[in-house]
C-alpha positions as CSV (number, residue, x, y, z in Angstrom):
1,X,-95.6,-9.7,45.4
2,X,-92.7,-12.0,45.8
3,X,-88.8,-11.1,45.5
4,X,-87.5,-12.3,42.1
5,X,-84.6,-14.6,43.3
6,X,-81.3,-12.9,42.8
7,X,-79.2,-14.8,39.6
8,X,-76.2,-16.3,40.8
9,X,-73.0,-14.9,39.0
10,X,-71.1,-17.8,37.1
11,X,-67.8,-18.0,38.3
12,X,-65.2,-19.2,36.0
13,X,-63.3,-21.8,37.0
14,X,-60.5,-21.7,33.9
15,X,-59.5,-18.1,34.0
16,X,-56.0,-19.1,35.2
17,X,-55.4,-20.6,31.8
18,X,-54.9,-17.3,30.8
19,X,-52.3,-16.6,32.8
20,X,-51.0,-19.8,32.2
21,X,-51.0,-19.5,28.3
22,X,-49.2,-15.7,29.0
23,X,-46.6,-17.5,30.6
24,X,-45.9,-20.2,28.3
25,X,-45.7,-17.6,25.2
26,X,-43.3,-15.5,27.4
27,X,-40.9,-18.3,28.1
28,X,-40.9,-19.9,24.8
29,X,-40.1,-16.3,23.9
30,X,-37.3,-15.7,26.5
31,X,-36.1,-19.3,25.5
32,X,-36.2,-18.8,21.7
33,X,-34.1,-15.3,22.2
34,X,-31.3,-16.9,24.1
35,X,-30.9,-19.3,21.5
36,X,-30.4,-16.9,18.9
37,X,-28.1,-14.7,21.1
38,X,-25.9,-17.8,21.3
39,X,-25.4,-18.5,17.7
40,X,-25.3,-15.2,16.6
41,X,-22.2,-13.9,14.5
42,X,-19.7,-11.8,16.4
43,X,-18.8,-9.4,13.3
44,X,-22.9,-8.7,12.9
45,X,-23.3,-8.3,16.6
46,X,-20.2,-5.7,16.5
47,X,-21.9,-3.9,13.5
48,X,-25.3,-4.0,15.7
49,X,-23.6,-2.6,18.9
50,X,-21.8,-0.2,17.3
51,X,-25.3,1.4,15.2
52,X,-26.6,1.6,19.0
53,X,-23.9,3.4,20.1
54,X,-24.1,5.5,17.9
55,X,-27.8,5.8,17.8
56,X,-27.4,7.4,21.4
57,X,-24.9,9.5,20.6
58,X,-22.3,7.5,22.4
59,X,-18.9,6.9,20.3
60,X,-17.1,3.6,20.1
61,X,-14.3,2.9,22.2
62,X,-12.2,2.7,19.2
63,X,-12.7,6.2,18.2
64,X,-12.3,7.4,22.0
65,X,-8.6,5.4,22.4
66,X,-7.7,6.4,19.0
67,X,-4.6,4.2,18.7
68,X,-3.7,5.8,21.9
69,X,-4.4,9.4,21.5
70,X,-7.1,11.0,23.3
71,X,-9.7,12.3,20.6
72,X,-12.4,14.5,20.9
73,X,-16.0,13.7,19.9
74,X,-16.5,15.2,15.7
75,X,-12.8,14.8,15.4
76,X,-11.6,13.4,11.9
77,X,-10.2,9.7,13.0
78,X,-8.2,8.3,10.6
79,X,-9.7,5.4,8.9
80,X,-8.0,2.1,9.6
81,X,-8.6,-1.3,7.5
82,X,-10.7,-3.6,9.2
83,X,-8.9,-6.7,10.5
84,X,-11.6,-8.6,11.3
85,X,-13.9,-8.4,8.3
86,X,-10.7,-8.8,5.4
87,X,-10.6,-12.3,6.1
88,X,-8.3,-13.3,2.9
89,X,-5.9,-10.5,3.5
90,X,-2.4,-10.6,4.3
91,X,1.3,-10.7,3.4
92,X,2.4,-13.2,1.3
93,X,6.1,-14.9,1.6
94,X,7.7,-12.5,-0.6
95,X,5.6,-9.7,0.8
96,X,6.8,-10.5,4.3
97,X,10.6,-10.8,3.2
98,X,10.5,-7.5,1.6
99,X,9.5,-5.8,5.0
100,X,11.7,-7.7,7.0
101,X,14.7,-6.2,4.8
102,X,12.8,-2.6,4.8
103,X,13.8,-2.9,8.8
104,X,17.1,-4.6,8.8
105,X,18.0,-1.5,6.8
106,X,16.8,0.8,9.0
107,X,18.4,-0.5,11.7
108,X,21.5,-0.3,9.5
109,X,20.8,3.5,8.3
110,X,20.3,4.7,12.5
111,X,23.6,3.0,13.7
112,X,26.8,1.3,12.1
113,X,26.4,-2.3,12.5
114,X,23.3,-2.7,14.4
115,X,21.5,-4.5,12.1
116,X,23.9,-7.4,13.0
117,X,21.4,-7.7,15.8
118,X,18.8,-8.1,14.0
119,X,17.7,-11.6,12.4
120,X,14.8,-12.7,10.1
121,X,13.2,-16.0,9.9
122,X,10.1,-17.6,8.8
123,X,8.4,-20.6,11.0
124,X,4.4,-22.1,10.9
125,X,3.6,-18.5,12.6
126,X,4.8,-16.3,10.3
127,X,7.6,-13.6,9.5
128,X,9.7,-13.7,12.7
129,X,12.0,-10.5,13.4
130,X,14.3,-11.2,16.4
131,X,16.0,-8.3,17.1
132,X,18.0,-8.9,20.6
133,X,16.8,-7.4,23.9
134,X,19.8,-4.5,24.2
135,X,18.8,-2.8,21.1
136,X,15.3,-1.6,22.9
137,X,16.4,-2.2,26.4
138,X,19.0,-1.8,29.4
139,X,19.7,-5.1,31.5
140,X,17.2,-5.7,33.4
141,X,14.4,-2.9,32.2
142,X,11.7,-2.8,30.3
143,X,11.7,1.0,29.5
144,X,12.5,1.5,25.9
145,X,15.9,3.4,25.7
146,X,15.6,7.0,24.4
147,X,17.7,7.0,21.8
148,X,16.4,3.8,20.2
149,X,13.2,5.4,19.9
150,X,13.7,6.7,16.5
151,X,14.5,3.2,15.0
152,X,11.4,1.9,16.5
153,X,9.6,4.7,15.0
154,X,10.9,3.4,11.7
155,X,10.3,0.1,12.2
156,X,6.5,0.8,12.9
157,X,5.9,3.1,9.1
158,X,7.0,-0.7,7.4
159,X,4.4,-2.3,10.4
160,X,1.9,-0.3,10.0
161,X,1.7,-1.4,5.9
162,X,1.5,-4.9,6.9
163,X,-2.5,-5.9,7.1
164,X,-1.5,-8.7,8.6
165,X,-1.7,-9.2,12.8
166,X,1.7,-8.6,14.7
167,X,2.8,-10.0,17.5
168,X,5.4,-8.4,19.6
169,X,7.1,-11.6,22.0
170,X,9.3,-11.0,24.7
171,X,12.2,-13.5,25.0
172,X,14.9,-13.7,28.2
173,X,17.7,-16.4,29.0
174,X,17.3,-18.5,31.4
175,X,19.0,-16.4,34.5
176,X,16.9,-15.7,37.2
177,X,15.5,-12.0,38.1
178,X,14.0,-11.5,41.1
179,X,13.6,-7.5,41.9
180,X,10.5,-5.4,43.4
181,X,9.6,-4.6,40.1
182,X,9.9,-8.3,37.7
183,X,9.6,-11.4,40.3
184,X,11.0,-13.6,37.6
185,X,11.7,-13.5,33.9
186,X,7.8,-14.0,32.8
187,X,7.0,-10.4,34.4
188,X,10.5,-8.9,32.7
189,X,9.6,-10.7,29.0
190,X,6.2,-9.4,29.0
191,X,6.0,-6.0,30.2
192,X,9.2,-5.5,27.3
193,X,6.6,-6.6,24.8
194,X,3.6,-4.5,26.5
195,X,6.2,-1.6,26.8
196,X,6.7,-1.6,22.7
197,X,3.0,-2.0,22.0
198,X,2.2,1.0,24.5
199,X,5.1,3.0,22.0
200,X,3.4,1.9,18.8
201,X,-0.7,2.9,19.7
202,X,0.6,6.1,21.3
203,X,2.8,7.9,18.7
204,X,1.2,5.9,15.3
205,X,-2.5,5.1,14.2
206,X,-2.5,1.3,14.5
207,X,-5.6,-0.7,15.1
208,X,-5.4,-2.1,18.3
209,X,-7.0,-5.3,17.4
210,X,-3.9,-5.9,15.2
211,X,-1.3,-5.6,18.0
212,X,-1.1,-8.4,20.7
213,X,1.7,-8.7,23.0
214,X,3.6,-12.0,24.9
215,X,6.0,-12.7,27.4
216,X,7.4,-16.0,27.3
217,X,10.0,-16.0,30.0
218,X,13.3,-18.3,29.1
219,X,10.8,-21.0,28.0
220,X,11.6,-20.6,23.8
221,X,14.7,-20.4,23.9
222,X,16.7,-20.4,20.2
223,X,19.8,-21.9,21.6
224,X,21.0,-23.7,24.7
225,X,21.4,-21.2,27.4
226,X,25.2,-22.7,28.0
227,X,27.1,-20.1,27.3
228,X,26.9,-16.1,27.3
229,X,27.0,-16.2,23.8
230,X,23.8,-18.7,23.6
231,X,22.4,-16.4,26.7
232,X,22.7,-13.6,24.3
233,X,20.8,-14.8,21.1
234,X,18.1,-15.5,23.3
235,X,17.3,-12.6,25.0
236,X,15.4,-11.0,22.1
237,X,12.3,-9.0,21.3
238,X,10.5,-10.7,18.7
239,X,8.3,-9.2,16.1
240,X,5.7,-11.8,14.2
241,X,3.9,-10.6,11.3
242,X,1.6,-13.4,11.7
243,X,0.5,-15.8,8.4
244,X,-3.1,-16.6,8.1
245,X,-3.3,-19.5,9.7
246,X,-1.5,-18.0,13.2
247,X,-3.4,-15.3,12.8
248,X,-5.1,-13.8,16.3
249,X,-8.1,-11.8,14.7
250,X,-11.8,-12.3,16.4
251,X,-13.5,-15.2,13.9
């Protein structure tokens, strides 16, 4: 009896469209995410990041810092307004005026007379406080001066009602430094303004994102830098209670 002839297997010749059609779906896919991830709204993403955290057990960086002040996990933080989401918020004129005096008496309440270093303006960013450099600091520091620490202290219970952002600005004159520690004026202008923000997140439960600080060397200056008495005036620590339209708050 004959052998049967052995049927030949079909071999498909369009399995690789499979593949293919695998790879297509995953890179429209992949291409369709990044879009989204690149108009997506940075308030929802924070709210989104900060469920995962959470999730996991992890706690925000927010909590951990708390305004400066090391807190343990279950501790009861202090709730503080949020900046980012209370986008019509904010001092008013009148509002801003009011606190400007509530510190210009303070001043005048720690020591005879120093308020006359103080002086209070408002420009397109705000409520400007220019209070001069030798109230906070010794010539050529940027260490905050013991004794002034108190006024400071009171200055930050009238900041720390503001909902507005507040920018502390360091100001010098327009003669040079150059020591191990401040190159030139830039490093001395800033590192006064970091110095006062370090002072207000460690000893009083502001929001970080409401603090920012600058250093703008001798470059905004309020008067010629002629005389001593010009030299003087602009040497100053500025504090901005910023107006809506300055304001520095993630969109």
């Amino acid at each position: 009896m004959g052998k049967k002839k052995k049927h030949e297997e079909h071999v498909n010749h369009e399995r690789w469209l499979v593949s293919y059609a695998d790879f297509i779906t995953l890179l429209f896919a992949f291409f369709v995410t990044m879009y989204a991830s690149s108009r997506v709204d940075g308030q929802k993403m924070g709210y989104v990041m900060d469920s995962i955290q959470r999730a996991f057990g992890a706690i925000p960086l927010s909590e951990i810092s708390g305004g400066g002040r090391s807190v343990l996990p279950g501790a009861n933080v202090p709730a503080q307004p949020s900046f980012v989401s209370d986008k019509g918020a904010g001092y008013k004129e009148a509002e801003m005026k009011k606190a400007a005096e509530e510190i210009k008496k303070s001043l005048e309440a720690k020591e005879k007379g120093l308020n006359q270093a103080v002086s209070i303006s408002i420009d397109e960013r705000g409520m400007v406080i220019s209070i001069a450099d030798k109230v906070f600091f010794d010539i050529g520091r940027a260490t905050i001066r013991e004794d002034i620490k108190p006024v400071l202290d009171d200055i930050a219970q009238t900041l720390l009602r503001a909902p507005n952002h507040i920018r502390i600005e360091g100001h010098t004159d327009n003669v040079p430094i150059n020591t191990p520690q401040f190159p030139s004026n830039w490093e001395l202008s800033t590192a006064r303004a970091s110095a006062i923000i370090r002072h207000l997140l460690t000893y009083h439960p502001f929001d970080p994102r409401k603090l920012s600080a600058a250093g703008y060397g001798e470059y905004r200056p309020v008067v010629p830098n002629d005389n001593e008495d010009g030299r003087s005036k602009n040497r100053r620590v500025d504090i901005v209670i910023l107006n809506s339209k300055a304001k520095e708050e993630p969109e």
